[in-house]
MOPAC internal coordinates of N, CA, C and O (Angstrom, degrees):
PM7 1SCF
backbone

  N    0.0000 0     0.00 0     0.00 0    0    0    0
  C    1.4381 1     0.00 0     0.00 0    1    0    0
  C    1.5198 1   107.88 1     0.00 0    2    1    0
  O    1.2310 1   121.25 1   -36.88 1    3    2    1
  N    1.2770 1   115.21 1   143.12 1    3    2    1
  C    1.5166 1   119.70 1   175.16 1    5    3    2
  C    1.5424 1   117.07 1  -120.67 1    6    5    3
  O    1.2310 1   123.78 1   -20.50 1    7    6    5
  N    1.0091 1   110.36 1   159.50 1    7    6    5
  C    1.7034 1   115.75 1   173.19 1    9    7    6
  C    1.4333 1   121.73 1   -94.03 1   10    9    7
  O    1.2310 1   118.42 1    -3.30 1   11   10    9
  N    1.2530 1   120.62 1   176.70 1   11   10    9
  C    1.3719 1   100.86 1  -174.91 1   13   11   10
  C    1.4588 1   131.66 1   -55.44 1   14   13   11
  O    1.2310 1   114.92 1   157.54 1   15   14   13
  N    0.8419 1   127.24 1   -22.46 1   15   14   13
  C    1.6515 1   141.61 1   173.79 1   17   15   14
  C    1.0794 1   111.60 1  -105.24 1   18   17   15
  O    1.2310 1   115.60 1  -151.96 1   19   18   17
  N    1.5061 1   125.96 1    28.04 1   19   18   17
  C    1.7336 1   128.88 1   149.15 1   21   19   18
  C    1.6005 1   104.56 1    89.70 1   22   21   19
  O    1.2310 1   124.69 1  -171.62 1   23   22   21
  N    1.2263 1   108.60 1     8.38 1   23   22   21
  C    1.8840 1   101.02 1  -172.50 1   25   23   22
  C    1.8325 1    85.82 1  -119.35 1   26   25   23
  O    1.2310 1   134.09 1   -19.16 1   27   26   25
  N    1.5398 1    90.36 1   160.84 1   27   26   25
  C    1.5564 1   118.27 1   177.39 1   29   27   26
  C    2.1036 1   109.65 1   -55.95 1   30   29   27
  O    1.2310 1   137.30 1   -60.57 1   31   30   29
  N    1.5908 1    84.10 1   119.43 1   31   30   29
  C    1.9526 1    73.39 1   178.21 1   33   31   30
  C    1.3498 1   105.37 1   -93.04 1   34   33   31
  O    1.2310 1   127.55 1   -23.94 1   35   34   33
  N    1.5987 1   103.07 1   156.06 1   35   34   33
  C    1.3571 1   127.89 1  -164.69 1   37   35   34
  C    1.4028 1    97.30 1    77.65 1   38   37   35
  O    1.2310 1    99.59 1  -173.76 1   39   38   37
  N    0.6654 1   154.44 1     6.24 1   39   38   37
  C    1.9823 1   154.41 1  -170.39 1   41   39   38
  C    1.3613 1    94.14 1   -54.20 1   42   41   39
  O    1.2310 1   110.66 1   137.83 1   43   42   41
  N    1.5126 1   135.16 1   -42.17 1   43   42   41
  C    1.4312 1   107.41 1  -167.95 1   45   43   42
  C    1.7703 1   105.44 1  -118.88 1   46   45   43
  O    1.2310 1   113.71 1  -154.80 1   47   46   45
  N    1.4318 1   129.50 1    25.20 1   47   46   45
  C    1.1563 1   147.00 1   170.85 1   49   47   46
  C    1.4611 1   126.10 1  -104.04 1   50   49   47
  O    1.2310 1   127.14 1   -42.80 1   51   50   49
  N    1.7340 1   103.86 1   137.20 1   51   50   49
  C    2.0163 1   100.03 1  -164.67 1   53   51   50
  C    1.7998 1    81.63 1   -78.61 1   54   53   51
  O    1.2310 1   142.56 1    -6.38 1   55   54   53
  N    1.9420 1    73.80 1   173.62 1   55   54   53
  C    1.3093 1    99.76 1   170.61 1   57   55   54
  C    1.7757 1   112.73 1   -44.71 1   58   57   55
  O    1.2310 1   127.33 1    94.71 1   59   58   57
  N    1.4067 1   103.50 1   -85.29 1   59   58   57
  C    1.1975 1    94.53 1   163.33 1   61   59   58
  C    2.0376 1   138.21 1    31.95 1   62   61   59
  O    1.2310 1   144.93 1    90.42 1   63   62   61
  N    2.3237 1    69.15 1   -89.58 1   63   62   61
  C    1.6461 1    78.54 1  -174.18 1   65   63   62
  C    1.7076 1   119.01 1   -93.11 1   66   65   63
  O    1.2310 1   119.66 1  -161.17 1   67   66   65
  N    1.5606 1   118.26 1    18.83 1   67   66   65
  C    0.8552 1   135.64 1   178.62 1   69   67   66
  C    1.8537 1   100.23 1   -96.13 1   70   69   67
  O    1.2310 1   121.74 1   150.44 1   71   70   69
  N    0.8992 1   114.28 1   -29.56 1   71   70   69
  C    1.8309 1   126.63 1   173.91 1   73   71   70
  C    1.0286 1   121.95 1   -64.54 1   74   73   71
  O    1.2310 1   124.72 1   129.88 1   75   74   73
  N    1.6039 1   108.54 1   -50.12 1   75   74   73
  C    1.3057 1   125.34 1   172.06 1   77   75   74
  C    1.1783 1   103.75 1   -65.75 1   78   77   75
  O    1.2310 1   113.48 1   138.39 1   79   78   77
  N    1.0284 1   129.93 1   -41.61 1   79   78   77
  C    1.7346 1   127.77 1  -170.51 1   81   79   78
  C    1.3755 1   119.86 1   -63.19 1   82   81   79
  O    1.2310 1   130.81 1   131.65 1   83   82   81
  N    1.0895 1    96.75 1   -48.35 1   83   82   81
  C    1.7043 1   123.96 1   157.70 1   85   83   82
  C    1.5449 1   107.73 1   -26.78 1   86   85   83
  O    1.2310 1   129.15 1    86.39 1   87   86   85
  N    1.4835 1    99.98 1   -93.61 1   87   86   85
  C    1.4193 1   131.39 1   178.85 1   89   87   86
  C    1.2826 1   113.48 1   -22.13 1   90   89   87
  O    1.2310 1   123.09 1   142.86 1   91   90   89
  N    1.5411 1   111.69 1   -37.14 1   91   90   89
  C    1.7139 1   116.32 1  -151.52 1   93   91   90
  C    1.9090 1    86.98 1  -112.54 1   94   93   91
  O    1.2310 1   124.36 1  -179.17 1   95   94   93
  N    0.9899 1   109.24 1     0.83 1   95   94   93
  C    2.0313 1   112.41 1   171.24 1   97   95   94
  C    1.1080 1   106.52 1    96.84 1   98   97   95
  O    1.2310 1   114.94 1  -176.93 1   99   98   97
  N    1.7365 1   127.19 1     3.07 1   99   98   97
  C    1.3618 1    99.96 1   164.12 1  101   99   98
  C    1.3411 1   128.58 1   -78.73 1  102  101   99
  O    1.2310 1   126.75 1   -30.47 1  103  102  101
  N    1.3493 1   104.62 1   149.53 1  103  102  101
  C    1.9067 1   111.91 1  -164.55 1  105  103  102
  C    2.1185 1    86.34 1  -129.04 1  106  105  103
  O    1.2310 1   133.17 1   -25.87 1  107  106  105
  N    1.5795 1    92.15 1   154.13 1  107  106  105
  C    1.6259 1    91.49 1   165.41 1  109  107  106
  C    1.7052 1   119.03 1   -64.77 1  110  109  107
  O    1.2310 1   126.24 1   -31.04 1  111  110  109
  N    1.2571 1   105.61 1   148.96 1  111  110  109
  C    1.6037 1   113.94 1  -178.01 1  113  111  110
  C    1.5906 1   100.14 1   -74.35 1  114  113  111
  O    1.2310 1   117.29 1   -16.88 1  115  114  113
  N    1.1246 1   122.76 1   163.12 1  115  114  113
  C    1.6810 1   129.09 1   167.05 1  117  115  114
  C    1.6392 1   102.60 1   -56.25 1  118  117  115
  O    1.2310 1   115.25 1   -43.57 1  119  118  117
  N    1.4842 1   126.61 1   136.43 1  119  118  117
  C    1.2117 1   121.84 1   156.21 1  121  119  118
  C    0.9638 1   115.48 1   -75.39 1  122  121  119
  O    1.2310 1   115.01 1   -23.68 1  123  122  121
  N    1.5903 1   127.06 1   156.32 1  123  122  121
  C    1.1840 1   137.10 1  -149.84 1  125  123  122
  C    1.7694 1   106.17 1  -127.65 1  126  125  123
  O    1.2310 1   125.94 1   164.37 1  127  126  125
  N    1.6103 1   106.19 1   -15.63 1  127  126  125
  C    1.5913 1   116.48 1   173.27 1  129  127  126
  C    1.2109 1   110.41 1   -40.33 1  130  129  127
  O    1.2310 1   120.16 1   -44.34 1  131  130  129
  N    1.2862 1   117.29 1   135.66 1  131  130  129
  C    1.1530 1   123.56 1  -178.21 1  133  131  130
  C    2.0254 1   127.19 1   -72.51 1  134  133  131
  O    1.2310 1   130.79 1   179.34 1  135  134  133
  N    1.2629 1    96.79 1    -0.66 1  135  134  133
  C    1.5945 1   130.88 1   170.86 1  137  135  134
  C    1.4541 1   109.84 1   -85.87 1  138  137  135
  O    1.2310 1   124.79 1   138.82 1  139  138  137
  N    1.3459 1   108.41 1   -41.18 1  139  138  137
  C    1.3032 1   113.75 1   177.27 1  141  139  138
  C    1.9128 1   130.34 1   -27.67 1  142  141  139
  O    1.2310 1   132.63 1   118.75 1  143  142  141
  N    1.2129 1    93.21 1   -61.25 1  143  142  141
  C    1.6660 1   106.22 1   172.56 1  145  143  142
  C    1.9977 1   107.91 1   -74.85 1  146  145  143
  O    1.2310 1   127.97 1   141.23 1  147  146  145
  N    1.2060 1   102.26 1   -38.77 1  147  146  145
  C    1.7839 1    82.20 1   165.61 1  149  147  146
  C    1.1534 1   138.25 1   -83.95 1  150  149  147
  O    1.2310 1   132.15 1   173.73 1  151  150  149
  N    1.7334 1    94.14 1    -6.27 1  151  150  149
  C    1.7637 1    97.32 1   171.55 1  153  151  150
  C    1.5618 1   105.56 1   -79.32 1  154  153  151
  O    1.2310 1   122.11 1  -165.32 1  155  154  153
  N    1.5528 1   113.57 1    14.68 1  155  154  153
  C    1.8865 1    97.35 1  -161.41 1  157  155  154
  C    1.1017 1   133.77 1   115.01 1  158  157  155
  O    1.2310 1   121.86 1   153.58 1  159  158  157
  N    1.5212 1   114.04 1   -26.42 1  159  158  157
  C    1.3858 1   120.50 1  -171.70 1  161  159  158
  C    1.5703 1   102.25 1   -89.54 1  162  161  159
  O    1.2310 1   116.63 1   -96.19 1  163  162  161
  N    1.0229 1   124.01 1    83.81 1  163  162  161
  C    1.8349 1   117.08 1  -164.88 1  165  163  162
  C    1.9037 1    72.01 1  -123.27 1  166  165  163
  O    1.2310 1   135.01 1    -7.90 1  167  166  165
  N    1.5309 1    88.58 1   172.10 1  167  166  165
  C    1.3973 1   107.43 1  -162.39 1  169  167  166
  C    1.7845 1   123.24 1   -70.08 1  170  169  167
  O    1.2310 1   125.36 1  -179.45 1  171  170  169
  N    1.1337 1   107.31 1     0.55 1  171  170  169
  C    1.5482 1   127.80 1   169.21 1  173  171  170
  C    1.7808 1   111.13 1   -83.85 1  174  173  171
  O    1.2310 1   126.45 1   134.75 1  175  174  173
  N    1.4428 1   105.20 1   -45.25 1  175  174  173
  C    1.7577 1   107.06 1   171.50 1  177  175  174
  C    1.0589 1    89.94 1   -79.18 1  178  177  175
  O    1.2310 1   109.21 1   135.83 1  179  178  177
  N    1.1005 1   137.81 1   -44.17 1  179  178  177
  C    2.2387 1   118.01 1  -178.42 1  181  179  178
  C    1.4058 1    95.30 1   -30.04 1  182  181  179
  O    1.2310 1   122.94 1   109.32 1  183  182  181
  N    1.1394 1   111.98 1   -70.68 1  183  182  181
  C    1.5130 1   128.57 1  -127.39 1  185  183  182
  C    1.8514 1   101.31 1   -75.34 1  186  185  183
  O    1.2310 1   128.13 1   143.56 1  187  186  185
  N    1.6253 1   101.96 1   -36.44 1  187  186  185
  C    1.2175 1   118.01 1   169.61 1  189  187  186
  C    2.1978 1   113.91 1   -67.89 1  190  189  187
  O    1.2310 1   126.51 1   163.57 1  191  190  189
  N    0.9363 1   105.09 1   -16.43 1  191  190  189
  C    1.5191 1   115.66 1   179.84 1  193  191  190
  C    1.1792 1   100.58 1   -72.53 1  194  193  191
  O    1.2310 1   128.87 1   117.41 1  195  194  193
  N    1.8219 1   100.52 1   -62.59 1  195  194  193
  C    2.4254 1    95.91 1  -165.50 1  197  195  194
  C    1.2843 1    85.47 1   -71.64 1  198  197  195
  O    1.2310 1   108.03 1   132.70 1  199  198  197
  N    1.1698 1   139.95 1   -47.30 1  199  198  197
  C    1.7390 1   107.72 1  -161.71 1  201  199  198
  C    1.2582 1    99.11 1   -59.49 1  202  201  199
  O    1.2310 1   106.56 1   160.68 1  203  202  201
  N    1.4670 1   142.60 1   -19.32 1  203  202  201
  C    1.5824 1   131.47 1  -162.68 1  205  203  202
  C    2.0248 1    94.50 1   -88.23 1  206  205  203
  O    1.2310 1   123.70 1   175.67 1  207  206  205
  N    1.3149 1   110.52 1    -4.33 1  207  206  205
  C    1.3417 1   124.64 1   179.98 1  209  207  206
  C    1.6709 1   116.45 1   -92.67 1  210  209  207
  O    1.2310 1   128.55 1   151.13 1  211  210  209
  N    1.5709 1   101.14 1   -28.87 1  211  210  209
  C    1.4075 1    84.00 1  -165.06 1  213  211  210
  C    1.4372 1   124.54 1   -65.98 1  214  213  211
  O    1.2310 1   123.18 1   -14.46 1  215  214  213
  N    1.6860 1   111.52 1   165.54 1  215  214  213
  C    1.1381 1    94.24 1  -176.24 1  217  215  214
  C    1.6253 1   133.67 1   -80.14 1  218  217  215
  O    1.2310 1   120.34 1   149.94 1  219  218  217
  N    1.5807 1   116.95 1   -30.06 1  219  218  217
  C    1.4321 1   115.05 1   166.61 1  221  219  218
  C    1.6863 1   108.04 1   -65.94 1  222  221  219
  O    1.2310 1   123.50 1   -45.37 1  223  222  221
  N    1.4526 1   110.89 1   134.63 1  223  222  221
  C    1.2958 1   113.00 1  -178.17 1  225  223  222
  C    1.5342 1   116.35 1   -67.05 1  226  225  223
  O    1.2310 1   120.40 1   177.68 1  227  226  225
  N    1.2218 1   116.84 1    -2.32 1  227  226  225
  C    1.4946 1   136.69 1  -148.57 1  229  227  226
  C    1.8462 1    85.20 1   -85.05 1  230  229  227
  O    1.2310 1   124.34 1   120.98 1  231  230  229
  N    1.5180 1   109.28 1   -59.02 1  231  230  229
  C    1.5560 1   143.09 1  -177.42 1  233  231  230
  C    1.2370 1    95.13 1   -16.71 1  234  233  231
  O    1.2310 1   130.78 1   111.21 1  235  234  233
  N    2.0580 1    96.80 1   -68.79 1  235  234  233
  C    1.9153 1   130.72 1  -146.28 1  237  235  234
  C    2.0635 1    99.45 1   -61.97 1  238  237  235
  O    1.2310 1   138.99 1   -53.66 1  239  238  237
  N    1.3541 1    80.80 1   126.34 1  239  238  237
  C    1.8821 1    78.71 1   173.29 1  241  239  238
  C    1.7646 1   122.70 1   -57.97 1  242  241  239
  O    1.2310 1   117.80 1    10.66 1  243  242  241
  N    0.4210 1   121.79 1  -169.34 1  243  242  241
  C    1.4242 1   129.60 1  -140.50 1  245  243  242
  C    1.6973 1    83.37 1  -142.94 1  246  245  243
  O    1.2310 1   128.05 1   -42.96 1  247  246  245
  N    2.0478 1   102.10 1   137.04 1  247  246  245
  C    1.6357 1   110.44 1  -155.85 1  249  247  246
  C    1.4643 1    95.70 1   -72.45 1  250  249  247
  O    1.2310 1   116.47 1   167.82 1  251  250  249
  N    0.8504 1   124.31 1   -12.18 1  251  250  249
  C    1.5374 1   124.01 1  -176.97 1  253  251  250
  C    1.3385 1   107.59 1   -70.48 1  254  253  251
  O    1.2310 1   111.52 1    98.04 1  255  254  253
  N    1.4799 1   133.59 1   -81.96 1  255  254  253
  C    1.0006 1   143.24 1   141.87 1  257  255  254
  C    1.9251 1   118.79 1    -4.50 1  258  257  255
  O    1.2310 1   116.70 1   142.85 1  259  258  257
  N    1.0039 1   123.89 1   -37.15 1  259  258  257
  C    1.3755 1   126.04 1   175.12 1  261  259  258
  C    1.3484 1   101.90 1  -103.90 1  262  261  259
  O    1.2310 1   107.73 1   178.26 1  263  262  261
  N    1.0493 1   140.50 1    -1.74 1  263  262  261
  C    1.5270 1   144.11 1   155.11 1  265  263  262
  C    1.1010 1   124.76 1   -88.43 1  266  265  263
  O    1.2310 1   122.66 1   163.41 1  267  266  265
  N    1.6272 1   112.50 1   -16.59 1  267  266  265
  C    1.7055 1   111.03 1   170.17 1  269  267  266
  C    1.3456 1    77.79 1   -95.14 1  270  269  267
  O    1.2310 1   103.58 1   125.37 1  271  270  269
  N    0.7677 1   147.81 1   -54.63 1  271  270  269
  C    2.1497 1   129.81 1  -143.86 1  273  271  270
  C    1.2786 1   103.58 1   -55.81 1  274  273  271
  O    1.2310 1   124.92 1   129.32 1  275  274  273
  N    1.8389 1   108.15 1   -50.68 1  275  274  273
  C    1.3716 1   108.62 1   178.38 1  277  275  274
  C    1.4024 1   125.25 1   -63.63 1  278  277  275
  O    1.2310 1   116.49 1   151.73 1  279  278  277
  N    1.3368 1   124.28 1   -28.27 1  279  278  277
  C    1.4848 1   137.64 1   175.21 1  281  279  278
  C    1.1822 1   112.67 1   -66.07 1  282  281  279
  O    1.2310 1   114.19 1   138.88 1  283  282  281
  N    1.7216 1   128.62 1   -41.12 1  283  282  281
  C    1.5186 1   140.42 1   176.58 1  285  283  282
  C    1.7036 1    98.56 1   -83.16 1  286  285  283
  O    1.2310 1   111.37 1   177.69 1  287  286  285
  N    1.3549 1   133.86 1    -2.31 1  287  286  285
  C    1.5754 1   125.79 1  -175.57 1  289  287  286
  C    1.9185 1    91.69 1   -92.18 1  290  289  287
  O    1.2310 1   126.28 1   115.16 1  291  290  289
  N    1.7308 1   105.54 1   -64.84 1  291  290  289
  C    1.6242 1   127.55 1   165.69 1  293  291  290
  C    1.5546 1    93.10 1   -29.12 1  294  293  291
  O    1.2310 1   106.37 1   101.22 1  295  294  293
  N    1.3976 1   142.93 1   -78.78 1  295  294  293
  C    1.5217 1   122.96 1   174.85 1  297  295  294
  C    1.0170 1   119.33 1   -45.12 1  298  297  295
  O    1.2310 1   108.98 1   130.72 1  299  298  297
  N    1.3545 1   138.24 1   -49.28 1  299  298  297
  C    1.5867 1   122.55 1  -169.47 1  301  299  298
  C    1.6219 1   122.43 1   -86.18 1  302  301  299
  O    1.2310 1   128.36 1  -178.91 1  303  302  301
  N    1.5254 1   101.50 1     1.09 1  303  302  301
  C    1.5383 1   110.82 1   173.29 1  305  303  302
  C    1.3035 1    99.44 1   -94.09 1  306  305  303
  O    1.2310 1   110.51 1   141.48 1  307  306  305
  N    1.2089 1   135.44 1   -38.52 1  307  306  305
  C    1.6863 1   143.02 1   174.38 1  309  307  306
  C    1.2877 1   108.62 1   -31.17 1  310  309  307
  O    1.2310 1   132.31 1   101.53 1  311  310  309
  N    2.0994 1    93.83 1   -78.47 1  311  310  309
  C    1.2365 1   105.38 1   171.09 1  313  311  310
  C    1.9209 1   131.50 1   -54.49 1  314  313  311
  O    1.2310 1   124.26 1   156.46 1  315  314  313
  N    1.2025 1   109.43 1   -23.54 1  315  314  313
  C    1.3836 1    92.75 1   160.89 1  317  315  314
  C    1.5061 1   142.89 1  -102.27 1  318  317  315
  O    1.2310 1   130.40 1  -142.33 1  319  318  317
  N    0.9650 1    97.54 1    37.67 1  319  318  317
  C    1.7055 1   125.37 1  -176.28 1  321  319  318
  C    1.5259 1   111.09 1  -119.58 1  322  321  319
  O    1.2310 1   120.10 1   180.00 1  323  322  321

């Protein structure tokens, strides 16, 4: 995952304050890299990410469900290369 300017978020924050961040609802923003959508991240894995965020676990998809999205993303990056 990247941050808006293509580098790892939280990269220079402890555990800690990465918990707290958590805790208090912060989630990463959408990257904005322009790689972003051809590495995969097109607006269907967005959408599949915050639900993998929300906070009742009830919300979070189910590994099955996040194992086909990723398996049907792995085909359409194949195929467009």
């Amino acid at each position: 995952m990247f941050s808006k300017k293509g580098k790892a978020p939280y990269r220079n924050s402890s555990f800690g304050r990465i918990s707290e961040k958590i805790l208090q609802g912060g989630r990463p923003s959408r990257p904005k890299h322009p790689l972003a959508a051809e590495w995969g991240l097109n607006d269907d894995m967005w959408k599949l990410i915050n639900r993998c965020w929300m906070e009742e676990w009830e919300q979070r998809p189910q590994v099955g469900e996040v194992l086909n999205c990723v398996r049907a993303a792995l085909v359409a990056f194949k195929g467009s290369r």
